[in-house]
C-alpha positions in Angstrom: -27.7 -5.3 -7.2 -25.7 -6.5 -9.8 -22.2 -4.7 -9.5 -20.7 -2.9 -12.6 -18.2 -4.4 -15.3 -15.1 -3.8 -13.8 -12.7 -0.7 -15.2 -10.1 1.3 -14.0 -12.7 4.4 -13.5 -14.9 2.2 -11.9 -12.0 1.4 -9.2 -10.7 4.4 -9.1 -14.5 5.9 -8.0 -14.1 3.3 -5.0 -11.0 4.5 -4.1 -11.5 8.0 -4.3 -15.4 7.4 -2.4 -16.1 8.3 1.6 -17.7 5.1 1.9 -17.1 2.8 5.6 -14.7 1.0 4.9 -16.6 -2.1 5.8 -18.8 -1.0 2.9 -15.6 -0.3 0.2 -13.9 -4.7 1.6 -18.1 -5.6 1.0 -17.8 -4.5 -2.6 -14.1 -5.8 -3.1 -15.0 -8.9 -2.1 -18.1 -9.3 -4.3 -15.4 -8.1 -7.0 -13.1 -10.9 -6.2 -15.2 -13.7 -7.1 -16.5 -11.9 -10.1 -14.9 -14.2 -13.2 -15.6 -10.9 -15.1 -12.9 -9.4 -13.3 -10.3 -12.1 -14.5 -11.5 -12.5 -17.8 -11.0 -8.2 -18.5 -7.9 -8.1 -15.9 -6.1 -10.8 -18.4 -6.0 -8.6 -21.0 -5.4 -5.2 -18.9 -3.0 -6.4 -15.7 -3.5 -2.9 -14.8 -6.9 -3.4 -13.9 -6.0 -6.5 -11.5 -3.1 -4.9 -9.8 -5.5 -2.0 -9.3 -8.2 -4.0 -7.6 -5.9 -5.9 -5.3 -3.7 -2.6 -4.2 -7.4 -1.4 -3.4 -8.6 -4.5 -1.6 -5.7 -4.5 0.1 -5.9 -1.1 1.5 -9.4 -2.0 2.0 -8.5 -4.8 4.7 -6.3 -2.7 6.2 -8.8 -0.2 6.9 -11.1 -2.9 8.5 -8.0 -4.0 10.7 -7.6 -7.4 8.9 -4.1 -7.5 8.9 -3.7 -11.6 9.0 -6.0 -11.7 6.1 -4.4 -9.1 4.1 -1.7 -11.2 4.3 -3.6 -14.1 2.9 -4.7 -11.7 0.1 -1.0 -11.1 -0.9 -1.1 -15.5 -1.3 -4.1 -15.0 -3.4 -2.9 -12.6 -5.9 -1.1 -14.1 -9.1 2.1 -14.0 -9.0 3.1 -12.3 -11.6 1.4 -9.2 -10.2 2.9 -10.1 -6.8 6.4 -9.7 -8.0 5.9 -7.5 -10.6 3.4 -4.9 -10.0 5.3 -1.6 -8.4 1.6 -0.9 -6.5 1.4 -4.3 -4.6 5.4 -4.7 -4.3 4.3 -1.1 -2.1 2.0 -2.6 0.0 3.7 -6.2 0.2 6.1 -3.3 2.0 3.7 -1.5 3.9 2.0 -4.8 5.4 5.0 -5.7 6.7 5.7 -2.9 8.1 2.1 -3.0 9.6 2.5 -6.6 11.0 5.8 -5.3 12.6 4.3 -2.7 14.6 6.8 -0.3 12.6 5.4 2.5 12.8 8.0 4.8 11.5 8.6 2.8 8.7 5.1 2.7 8.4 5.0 6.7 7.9 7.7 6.5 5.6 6.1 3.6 3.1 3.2 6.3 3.2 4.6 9.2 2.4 7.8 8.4 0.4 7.2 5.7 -2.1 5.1 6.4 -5.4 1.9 5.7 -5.3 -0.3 6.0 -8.1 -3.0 8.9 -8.2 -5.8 6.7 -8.2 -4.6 5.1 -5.2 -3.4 8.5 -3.3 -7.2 8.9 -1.4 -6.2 5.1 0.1 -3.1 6.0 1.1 -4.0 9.1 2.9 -7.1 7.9 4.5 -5.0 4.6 5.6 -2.0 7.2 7.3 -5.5 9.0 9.3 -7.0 5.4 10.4 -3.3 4.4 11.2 -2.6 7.6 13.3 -6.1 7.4 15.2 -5.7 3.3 16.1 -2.1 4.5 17.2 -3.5 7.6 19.4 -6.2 5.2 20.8 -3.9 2.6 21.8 -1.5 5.1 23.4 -4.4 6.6 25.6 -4.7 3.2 27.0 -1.4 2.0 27.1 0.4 4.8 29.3 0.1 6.6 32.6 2.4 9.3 31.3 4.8 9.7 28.0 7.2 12.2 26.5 5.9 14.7 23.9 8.6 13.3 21.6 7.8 9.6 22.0 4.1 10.1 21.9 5.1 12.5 18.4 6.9 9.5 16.6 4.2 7.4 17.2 1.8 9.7 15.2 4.9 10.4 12.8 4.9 14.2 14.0 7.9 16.2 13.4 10.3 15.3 16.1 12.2 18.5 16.3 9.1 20.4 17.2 8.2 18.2 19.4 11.2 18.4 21.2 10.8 22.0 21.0 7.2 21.8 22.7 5.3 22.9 19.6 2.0 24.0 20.8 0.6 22.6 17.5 1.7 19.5 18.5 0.4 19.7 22.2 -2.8 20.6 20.8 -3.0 17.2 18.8 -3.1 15.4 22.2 -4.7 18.0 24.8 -8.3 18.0 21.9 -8.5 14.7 23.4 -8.0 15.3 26.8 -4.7 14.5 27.5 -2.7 16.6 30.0 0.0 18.5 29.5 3.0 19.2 31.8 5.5 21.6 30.4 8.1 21.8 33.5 8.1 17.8 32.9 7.7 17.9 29.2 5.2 14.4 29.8 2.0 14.3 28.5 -0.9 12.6 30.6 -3.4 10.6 28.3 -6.7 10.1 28.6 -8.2 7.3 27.9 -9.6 7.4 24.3 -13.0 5.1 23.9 -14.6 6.3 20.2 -17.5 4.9 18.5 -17.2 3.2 15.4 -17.5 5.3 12.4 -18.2 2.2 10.0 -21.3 1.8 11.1 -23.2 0.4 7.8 -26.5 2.4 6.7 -29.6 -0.1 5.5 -29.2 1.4 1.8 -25.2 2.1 2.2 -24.2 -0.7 -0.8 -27.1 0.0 -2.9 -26.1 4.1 -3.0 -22.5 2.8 -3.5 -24.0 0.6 -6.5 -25.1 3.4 -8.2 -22.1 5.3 -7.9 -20.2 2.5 -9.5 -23.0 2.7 -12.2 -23.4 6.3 -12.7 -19.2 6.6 -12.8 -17.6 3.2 -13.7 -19.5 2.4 -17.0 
């Protein structure tokens, strides 16, 4: 199925969709080599830097970091250096490729992102914190509340102070929790994908874009 001219609305519907997000970089990429794309985006840069900022989020979310990077080479330059949306993830990525993850939770939260990119944003902080969790569950025998809190950008203060609400975050996943200690004990963490693609997943996205994005 033939995608949709490419708009801002027609973007922003992608952004702003529930779909895998092997499904949203399937579309992107179709977008990318579409010369329609170009030949509006010259005239409305917004349009490109939109796209991109969402492809980019879009890699991220299928834990392409190296070729998000390559993306950022693709991109003209002009938006590159220019655009305040992909200067914000040219920051974010290398924050990502760091293993910052408190600058990581900052980039997120603190800098401006535009409305039509706000779904992205906080579906990429949820993905980021659940990869992180997942990783910790395998990576330690035993670690303090605090530490484990900064790695999910938790508030540190309650978690110094034992927040129960912050306990809980770990101990619904079966960690263990030792208060005289203050250490939690993880458990390893083995989920299922939840990209998995549906037989009809692009077509039903398809007609979103054509129901919304015209």
């Amino acid at each position: 199925m033939e995608l949709p001219t490419p708009s801002i609305e027609a973007l922003s519907n992608l952004a702003a969709s529930n779909l895998p997000p092997s499904q949203l970089f399937e579309i992107l990429s179709q977008y990318e080599t579409d010369p329609r794309l170009y030949l509006t985006g010259n005239h409305d840069p917004e349009l490109l830097g939109l796209f991109y900022s969402i492809f980019f989020f879009a890699h991220l979310l299928t834990k392409q970091v190296p070729e998000a990077r390559a993306l950022s080479q693709r991109m003209p330059d002009v938006l590159r250096y220019q655009d305040p949306r992909l200067q914000s993830c040219l920051t974010l990525l290398r924050a990502v490729w760091q293993t910052r993850h408190d600058q990581v939770y900052q980039i997120l939260r603190n800098l401006p992102w535009s409305e039509n990119l706000q779904p992205l944003v906080q579906r990429y902080e949820s993905f980021f914190q659940d990869q992180t969790l997942i990783a910790l569950s395998t990576s330690y025998e035993a670690i303090r509340l605090s530490t484990a809190a900064s790695y999910l950008g938790l508030d540190p203060t309650a978690a110094e102070q034992a927040d129960p609400a912050i306990i809980k975050k770990f101990t619904d996943y079966g960690w263990q929790w030792d208060a005289e200690s203050k250490l939690l004990y993880p458990t390893p963490i083995h989920r299922q994908s939840a990209d998995a693609k549906s037989s009809n997943g692009i077509q039903d996205a398809m007609a979103l874009l054509g129901n919304r994005g015209n």
